[in-house]
N, CA, C and O of each residue as an XYZ file, in Angstrom:
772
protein
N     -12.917     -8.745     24.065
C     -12.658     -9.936     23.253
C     -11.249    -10.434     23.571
O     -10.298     -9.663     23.702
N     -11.158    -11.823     23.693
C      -9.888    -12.435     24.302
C      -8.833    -12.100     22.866
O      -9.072    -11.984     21.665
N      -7.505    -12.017     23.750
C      -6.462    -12.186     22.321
C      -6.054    -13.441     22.069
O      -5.947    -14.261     22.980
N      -5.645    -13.870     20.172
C      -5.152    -15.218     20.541
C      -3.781    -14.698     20.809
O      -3.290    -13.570     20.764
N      -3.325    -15.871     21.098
C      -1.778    -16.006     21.369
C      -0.811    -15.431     20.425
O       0.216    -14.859     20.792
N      -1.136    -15.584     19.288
C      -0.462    -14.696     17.852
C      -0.147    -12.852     18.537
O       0.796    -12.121     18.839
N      -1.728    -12.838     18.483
C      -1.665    -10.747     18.897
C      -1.166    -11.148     20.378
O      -0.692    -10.117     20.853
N      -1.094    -11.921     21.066
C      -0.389    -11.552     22.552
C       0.678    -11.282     22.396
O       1.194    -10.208     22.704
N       1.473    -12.691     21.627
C       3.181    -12.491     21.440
C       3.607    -11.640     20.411
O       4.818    -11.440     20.314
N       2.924    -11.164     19.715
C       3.445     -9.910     18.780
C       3.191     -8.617     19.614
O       4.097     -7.787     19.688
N       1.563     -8.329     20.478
C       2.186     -7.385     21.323
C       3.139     -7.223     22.312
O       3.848     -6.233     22.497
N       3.116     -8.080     22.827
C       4.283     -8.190     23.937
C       5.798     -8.166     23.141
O       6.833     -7.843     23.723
N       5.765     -8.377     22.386
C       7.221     -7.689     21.814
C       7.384     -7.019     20.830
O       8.467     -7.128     20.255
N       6.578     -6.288     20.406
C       6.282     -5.461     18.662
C       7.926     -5.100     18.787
O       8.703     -6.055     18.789
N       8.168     -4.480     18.835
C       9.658     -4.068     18.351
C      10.712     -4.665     17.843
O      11.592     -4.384     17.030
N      10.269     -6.009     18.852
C      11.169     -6.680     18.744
C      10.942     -8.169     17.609
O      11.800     -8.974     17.246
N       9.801     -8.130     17.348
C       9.288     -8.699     16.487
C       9.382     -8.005     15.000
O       9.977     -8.286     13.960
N       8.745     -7.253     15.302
C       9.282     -6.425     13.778
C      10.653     -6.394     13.277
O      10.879     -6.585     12.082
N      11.763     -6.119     14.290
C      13.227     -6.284     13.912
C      13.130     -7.637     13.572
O      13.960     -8.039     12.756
N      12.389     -8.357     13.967
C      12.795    -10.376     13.539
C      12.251    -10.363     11.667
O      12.918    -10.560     10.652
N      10.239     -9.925     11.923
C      10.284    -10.330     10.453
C      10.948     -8.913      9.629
O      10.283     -8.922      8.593
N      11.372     -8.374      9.585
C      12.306     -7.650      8.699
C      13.615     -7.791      7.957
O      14.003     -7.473      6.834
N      14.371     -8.635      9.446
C      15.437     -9.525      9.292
C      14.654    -10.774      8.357
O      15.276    -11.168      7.371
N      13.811    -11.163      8.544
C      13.327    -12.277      8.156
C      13.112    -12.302      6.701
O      13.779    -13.161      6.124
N      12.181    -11.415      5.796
C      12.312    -11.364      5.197
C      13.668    -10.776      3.905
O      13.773    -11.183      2.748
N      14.432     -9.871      4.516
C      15.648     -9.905      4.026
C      16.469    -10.841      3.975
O      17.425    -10.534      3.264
N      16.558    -12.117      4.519
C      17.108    -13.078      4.768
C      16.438    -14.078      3.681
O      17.294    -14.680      3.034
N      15.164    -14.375      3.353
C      14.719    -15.128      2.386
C      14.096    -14.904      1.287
O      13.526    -15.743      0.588
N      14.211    -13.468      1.057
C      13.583    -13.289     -0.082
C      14.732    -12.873     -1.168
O      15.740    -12.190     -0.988
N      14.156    -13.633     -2.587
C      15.528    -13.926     -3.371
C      15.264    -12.419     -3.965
O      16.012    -12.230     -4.924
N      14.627    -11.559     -3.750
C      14.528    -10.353     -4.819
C      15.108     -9.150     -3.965
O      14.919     -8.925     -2.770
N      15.974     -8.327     -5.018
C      16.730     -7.273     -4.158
C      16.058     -6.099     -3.891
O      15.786     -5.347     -4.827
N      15.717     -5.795     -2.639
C      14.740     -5.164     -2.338
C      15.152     -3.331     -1.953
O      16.272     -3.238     -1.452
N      14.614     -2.329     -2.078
C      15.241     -1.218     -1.671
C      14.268     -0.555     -0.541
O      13.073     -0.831     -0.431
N      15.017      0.407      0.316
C      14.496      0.774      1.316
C      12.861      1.079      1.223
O      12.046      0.533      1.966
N      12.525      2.022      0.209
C      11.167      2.071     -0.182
C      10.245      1.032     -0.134
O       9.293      0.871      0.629
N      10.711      0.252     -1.181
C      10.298     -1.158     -1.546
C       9.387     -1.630     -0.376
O       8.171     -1.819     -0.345
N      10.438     -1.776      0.664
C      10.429     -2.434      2.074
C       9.307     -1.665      2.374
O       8.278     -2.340      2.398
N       9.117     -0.132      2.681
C       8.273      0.320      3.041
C       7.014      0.174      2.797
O       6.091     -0.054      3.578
N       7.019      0.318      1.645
C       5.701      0.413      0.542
C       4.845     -1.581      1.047
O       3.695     -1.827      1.411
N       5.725     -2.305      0.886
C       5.226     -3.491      1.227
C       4.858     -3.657      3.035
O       3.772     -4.094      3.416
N       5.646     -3.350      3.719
C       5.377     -3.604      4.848
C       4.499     -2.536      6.002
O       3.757     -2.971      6.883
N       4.743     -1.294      5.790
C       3.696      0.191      6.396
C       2.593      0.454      5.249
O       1.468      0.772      5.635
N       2.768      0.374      4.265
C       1.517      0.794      2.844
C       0.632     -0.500      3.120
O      -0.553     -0.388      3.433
N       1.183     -1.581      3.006
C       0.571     -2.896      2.859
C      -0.349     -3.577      4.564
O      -0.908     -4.638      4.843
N      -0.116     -2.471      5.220
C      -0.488     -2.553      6.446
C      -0.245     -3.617      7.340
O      -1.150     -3.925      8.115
N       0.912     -4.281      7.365
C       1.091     -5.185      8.011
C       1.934     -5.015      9.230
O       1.754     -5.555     10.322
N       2.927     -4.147      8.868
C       3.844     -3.113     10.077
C       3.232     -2.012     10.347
O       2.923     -1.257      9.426
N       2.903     -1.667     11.829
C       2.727     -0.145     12.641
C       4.145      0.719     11.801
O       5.332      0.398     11.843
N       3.656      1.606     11.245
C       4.478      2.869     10.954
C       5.725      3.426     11.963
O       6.856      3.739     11.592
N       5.324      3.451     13.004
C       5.869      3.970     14.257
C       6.868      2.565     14.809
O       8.087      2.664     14.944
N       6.356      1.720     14.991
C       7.515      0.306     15.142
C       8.406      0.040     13.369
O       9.565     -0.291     13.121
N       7.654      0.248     12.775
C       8.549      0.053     11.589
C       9.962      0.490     11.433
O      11.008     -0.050     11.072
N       9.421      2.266     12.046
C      10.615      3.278     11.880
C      11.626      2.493     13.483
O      12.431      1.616     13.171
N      11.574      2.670     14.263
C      12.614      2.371     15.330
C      12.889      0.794     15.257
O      13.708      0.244     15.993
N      12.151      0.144     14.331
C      12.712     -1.080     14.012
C      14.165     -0.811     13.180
O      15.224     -1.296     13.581
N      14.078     -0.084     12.130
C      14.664     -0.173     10.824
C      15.698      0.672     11.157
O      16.817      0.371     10.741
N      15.481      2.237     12.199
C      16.808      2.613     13.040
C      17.359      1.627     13.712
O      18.366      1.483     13.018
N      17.452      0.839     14.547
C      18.009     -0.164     15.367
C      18.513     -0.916     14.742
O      19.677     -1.191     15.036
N      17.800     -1.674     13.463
C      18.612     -2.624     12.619
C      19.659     -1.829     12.072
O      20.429     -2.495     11.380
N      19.966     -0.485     12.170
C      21.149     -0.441     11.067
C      22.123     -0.106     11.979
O      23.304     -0.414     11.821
N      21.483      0.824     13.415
C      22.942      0.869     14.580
C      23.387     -0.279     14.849
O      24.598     -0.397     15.033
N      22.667     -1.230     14.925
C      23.286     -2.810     15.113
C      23.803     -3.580     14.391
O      24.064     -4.762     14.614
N      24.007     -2.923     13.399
C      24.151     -3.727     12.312
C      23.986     -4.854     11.562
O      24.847     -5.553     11.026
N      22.929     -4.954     11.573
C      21.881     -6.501     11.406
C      21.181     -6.499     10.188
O      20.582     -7.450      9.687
N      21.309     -5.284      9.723
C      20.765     -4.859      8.175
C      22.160     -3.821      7.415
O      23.113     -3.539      8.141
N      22.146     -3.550      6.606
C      22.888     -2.637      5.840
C      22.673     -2.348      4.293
O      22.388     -3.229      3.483
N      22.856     -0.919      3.963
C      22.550     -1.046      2.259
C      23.989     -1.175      1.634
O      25.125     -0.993      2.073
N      23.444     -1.582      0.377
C      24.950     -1.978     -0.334
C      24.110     -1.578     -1.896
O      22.973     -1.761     -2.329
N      25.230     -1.012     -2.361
C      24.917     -0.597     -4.356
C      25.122     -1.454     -5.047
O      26.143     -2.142     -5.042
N      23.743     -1.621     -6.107
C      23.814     -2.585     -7.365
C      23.360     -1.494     -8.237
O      22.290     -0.885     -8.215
N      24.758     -1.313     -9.295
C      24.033     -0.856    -10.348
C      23.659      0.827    -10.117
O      23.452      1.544    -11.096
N      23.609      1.278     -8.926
C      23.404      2.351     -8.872
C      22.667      2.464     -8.306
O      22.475      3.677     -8.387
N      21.687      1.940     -7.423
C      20.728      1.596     -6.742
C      21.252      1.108     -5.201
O      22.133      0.272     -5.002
N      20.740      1.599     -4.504
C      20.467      0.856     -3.106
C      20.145     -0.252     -2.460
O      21.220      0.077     -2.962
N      19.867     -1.101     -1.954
C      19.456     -1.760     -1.631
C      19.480     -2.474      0.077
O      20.350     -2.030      0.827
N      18.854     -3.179      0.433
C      18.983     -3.114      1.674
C      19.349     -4.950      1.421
O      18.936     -5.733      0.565
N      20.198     -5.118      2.469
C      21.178     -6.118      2.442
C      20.788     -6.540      4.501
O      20.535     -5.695      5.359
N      20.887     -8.166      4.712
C      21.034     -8.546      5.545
C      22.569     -8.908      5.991
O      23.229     -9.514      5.147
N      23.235     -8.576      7.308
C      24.357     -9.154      7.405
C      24.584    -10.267      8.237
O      23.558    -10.769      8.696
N      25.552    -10.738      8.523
C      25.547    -11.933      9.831
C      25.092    -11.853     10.322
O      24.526    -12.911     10.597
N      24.716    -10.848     10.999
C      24.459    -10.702     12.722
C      22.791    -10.465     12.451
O      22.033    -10.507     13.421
N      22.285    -10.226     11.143
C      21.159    -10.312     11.497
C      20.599    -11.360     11.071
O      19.464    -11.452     11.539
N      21.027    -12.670     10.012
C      20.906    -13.848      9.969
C      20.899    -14.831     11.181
O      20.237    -15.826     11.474
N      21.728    -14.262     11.653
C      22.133    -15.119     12.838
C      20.542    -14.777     13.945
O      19.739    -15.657     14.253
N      20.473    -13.776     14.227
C      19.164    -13.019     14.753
C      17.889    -13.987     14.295
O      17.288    -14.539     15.217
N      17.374    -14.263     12.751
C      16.482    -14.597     12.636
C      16.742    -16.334     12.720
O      15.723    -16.999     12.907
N      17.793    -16.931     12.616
C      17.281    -18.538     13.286
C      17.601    -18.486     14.880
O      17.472    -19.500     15.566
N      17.994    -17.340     15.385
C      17.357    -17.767     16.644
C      16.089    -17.206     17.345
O      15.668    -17.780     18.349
N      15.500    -16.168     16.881
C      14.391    -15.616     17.334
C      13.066    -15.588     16.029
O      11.924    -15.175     16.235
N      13.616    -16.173     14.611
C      11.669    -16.443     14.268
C      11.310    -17.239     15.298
O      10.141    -16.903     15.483
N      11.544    -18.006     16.018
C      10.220    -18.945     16.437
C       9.152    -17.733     17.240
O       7.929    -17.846     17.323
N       9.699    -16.971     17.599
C       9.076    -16.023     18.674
C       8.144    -15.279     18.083
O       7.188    -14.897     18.758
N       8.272    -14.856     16.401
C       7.493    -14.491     15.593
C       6.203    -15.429     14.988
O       6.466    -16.205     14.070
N       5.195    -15.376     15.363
C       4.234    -16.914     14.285
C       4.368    -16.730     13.167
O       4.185    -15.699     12.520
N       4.794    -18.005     12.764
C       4.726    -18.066     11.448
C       3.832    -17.603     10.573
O       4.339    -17.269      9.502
N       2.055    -17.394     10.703
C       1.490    -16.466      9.776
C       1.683    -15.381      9.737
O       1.106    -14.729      8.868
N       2.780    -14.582     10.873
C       2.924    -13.261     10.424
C       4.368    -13.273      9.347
O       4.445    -12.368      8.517
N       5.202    -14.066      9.396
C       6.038    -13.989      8.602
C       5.467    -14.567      6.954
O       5.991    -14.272      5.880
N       4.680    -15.143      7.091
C       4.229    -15.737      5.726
C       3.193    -14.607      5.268
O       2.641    -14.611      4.168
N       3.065    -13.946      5.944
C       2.246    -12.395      5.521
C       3.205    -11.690      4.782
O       3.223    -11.485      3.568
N       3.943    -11.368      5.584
C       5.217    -10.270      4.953
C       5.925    -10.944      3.788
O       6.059    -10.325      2.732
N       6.349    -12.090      3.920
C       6.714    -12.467      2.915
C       5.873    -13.019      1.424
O       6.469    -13.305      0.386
N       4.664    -13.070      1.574
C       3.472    -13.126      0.646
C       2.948    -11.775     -0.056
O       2.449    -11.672     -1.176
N       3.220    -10.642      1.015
C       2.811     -9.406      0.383
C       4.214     -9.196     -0.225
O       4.099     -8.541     -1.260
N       5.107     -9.417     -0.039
C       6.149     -9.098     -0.982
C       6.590     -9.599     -2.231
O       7.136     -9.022     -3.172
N       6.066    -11.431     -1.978
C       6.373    -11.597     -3.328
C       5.248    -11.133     -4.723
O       5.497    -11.118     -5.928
N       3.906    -10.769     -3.955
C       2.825    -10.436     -4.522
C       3.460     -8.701     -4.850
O       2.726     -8.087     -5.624
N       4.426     -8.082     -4.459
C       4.461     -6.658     -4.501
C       5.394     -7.023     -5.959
O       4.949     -6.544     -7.001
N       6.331     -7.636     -6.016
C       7.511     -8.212     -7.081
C       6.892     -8.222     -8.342
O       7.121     -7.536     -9.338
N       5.985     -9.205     -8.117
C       4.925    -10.442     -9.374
C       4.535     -8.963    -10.247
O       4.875     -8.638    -11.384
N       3.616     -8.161     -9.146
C       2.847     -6.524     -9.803
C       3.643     -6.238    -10.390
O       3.463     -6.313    -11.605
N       5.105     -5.701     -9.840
C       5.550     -4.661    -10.018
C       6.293     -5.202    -12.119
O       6.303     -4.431    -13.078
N       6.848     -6.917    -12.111
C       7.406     -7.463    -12.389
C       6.002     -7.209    -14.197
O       6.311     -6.808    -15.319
N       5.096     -7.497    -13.859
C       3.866     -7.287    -14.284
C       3.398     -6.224    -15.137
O       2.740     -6.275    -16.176
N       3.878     -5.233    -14.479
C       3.613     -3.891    -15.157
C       5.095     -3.367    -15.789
O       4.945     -2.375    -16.501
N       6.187     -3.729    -15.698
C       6.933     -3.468    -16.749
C       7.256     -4.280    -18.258
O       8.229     -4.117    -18.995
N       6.017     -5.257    -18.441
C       5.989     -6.423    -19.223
C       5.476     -5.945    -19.677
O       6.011     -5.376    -20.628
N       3.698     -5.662    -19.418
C       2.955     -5.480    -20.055
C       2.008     -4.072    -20.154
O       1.543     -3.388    -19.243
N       1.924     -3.941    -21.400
C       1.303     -3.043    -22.054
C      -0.244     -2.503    -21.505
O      -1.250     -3.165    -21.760
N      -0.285     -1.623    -20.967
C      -2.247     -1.622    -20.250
C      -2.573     -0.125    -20.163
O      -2.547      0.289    -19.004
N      -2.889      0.836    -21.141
C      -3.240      2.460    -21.100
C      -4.388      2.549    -21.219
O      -5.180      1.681    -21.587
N      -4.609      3.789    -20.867
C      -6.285      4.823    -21.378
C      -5.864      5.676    -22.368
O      -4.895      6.434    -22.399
N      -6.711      5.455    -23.160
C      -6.675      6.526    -24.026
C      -7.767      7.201    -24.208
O      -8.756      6.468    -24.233
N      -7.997      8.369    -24.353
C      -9.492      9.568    -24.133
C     -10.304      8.759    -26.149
O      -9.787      8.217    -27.126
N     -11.445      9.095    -25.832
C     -11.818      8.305    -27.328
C     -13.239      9.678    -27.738
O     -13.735     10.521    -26.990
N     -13.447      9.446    -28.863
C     -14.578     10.525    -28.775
C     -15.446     10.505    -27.880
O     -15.582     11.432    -27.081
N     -16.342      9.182    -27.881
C     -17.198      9.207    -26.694
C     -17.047      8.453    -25.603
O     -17.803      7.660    -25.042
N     -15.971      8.809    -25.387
C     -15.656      7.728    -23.852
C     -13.865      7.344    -24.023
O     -13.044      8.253    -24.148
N     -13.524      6.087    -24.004
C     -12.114      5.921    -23.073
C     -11.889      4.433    -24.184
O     -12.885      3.895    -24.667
N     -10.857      4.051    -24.397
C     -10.257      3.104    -24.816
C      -9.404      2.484    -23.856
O      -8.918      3.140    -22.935
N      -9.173      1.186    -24.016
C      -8.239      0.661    -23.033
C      -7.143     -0.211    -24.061
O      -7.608     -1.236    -24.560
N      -5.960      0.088    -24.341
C      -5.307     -0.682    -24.776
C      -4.303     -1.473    -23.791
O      -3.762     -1.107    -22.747
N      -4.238     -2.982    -24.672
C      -3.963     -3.721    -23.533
C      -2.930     -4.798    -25.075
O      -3.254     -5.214    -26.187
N      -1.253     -4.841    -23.969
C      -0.848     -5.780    -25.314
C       0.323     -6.226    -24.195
O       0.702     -5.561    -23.231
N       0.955     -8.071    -24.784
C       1.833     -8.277    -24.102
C       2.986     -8.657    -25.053
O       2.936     -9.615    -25.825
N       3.830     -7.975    -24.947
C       5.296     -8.202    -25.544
C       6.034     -9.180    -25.477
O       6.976     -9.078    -24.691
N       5.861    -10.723    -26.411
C       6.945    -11.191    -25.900
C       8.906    -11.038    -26.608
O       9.280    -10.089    -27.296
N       9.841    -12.256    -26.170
C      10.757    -11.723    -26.564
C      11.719    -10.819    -28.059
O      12.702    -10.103    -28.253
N      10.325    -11.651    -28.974
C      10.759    -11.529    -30.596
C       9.398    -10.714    -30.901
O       9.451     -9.947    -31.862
N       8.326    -10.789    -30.269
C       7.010    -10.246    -31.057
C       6.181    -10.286    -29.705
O       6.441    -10.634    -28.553
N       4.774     -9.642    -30.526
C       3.992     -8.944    -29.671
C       2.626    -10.552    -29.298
O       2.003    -11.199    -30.140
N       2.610    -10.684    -27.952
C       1.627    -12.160    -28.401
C       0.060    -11.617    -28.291
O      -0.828    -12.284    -28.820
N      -0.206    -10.563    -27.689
C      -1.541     -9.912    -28.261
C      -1.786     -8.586    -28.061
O      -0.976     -8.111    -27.266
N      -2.732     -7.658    -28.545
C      -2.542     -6.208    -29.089
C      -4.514     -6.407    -28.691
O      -5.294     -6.997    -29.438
N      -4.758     -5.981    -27.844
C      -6.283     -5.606    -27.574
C      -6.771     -4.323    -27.209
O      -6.254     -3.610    -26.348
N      -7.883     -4.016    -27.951
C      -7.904     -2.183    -27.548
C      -9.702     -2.916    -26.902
O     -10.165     -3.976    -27.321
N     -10.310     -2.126    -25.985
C     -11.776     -2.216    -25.403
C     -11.934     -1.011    -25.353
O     -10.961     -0.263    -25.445
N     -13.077     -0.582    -25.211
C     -14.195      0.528    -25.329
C     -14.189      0.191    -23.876
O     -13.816     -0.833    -23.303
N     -14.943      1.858    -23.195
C     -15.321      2.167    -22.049
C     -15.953      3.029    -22.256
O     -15.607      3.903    -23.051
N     -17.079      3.048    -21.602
C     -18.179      4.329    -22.196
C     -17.544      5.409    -20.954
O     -17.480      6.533    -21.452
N     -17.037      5.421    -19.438
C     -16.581      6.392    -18.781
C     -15.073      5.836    -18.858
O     -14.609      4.863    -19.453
N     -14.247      7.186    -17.721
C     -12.763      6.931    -17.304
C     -12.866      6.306    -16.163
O     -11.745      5.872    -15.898
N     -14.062      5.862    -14.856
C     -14.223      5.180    -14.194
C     -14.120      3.392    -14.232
O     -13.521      2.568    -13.541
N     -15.157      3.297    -15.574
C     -15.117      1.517    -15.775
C     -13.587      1.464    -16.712
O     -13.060      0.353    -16.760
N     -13.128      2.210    -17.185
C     -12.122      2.165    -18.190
C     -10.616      1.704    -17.047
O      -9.801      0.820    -17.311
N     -10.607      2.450    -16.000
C      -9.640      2.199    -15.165
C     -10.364      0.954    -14.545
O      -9.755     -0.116    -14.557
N     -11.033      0.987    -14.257
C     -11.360     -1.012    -13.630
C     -10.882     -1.797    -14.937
O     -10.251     -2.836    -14.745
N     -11.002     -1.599    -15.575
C     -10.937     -2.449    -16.751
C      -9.311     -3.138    -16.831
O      -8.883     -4.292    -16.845
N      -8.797     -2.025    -16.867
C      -7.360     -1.704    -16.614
C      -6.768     -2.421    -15.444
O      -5.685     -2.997    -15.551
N      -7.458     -2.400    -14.311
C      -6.749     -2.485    -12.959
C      -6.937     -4.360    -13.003
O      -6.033     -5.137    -12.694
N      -8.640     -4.858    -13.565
C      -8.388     -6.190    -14.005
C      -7.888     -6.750    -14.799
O      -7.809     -7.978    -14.777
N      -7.448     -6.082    -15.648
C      -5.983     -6.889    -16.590
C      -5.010     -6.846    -15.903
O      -4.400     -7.909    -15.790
N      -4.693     -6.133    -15.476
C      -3.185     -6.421    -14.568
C      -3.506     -7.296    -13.675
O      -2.887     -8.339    -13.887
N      -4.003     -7.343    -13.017
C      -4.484     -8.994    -12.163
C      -3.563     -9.627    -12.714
O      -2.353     -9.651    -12.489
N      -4.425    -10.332    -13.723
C      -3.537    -11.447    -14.487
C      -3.504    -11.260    -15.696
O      -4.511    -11.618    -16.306
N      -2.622    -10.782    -16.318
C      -2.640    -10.008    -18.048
C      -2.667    -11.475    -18.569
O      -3.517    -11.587    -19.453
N      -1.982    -12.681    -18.294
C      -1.175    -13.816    -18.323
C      -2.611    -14.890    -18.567
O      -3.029    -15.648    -19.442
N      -2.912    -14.542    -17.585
C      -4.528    -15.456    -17.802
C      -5.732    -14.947    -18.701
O      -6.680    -15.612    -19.120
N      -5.483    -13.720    -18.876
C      -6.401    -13.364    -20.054
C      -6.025    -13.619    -21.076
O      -6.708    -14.217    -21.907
N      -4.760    -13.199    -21.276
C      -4.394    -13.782    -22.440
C      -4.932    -15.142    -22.886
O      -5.709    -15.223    -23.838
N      -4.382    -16.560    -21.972
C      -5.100    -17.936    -22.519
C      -6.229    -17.744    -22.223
O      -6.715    -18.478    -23.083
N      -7.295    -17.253    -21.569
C      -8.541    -17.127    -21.914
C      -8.918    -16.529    -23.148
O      -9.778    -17.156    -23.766
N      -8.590    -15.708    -23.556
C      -8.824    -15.349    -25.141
C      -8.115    -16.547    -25.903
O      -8.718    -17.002    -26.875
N      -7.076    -17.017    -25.606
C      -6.822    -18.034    -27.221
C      -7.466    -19.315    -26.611
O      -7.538    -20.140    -27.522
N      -7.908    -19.770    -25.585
C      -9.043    -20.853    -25.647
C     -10.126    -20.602    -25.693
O     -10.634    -21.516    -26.341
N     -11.162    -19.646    -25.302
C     -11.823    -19.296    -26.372
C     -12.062    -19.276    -28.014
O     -12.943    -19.834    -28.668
N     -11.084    -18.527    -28.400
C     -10.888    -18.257    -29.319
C     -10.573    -20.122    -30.178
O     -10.669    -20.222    -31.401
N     -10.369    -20.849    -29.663
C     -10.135    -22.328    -30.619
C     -11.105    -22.910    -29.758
O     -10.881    -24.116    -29.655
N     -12.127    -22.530    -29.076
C     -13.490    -23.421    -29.350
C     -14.401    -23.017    -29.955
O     -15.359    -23.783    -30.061
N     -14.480    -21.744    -30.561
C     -15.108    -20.746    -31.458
C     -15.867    -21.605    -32.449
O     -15.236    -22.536    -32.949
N     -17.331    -21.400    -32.861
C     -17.382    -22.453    -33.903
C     -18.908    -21.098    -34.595
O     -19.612    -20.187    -34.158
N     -18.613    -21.964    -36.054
C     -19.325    -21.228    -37.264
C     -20.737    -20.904    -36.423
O     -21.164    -21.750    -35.636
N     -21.397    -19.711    -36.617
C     -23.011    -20.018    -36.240
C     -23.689    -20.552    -37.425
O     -23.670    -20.020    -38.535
N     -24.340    -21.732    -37.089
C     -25.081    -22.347    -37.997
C     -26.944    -22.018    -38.282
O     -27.848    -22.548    -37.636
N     -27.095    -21.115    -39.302
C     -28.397    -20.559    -39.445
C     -28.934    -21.752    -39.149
O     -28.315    -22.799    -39.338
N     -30.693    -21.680    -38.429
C     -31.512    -22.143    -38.721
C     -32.480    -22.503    -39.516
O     -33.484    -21.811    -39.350
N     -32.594    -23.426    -40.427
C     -33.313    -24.157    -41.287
C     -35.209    -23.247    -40.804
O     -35.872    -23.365    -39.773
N     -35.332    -22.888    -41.362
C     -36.989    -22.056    -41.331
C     -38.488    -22.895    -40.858
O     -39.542    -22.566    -40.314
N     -37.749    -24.452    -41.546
C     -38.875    -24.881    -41.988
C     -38.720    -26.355    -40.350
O     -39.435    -27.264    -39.929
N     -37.684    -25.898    -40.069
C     -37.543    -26.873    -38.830
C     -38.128    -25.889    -37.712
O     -38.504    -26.482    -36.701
N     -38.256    -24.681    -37.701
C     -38.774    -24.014    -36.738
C     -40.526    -24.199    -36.070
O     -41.080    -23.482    -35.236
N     -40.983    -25.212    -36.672
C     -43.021    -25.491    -37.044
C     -42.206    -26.641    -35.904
O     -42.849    -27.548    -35.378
């Protein structure tokens, strides 16, 4: 099967491509990212070879084109001149859908991560089966408190894993719902003939 031009010019320079979107995304992404971080998004997320990742990320720091610097007590990995300078002259060499990859799985890694320290989403063991409590905190009060039934710990963790999706959108799906809600109106007996 022919390659397109994308997998040609990324194979023909993986190394050197990877040092670009790495630089690349350190360079535009507004969130302070730590060595892990990086990992977890770019080798976990399968978008970087493991093996180019690592002699990417050695090279960026003998060259000094990356560097960590402390916030807070924390690490972080920091772009410097020389590797700014690096990525406006060599993204073009990178295609742009691979940089809009890396930088899409990252801001999607943020949003999660950003996600799950907001909001409220456990199992709890129940007599016959699993509870799922699910609540989102806002700054003064709680804006909803939902517990669901799960008859196993299997659907109970799906349950779970689709609220975090979008805790945000369930939420207004329950309160619009909830205000188109209307009385059930019995049926008249004698209108039923």
């Amino acid at each position: 099967m022919a390659k397109t031009q994308e997998e040609f010019i990324l194979e023909l320079n993986d190394n050197h491509a990877v040092k670009v979107l790495i630089c690349y995304l350190l360079k535009y992404l507004v969130e302070d990212i730590t060595e892990d971080e990086l990992y977890e998004i770019a080798v976990a997320g399968e978008i970087i070879n493991y093996f180019h990742y690592s002699e990417a990320m050695e090279t960026l720091f003998k060259t000094g084109a990356i560097e960590k610097v402390e916030k807070n007590g924390t690490e972080y990995l920091a772009i410097t001149p020389k590797g700014s300078f690096s990525v406006d002259e060599f993204k073009r060499y990178v295609p742009r859908s691979f940089r809009d990859k890396l930088m899409t799985a990252a801001l999607l890694f943020f949003a999660r991560r950003k996600r799950e320290k907001e909001v409220i989403c456990k199992i709890n063991e129940a007599e016959n089966g699993y509870y799922v409590e699910f609540s989102v905190p806002d700054a003064t009060m709680e804006l909803i408190s939902l517990k669901l039934y799960a008859p196993d710990k299997g659907q109970a963790e799906l349950l779970r894993e689709n609220i975090m999706l979008n805790p945000m959108g369930l939420y207004w799906q329950i309160v619009s719902l909830s205000l188109k809600n209307t009385e059930e109106i019995p049926k008249n007996p004698a209108e039923e003939d």
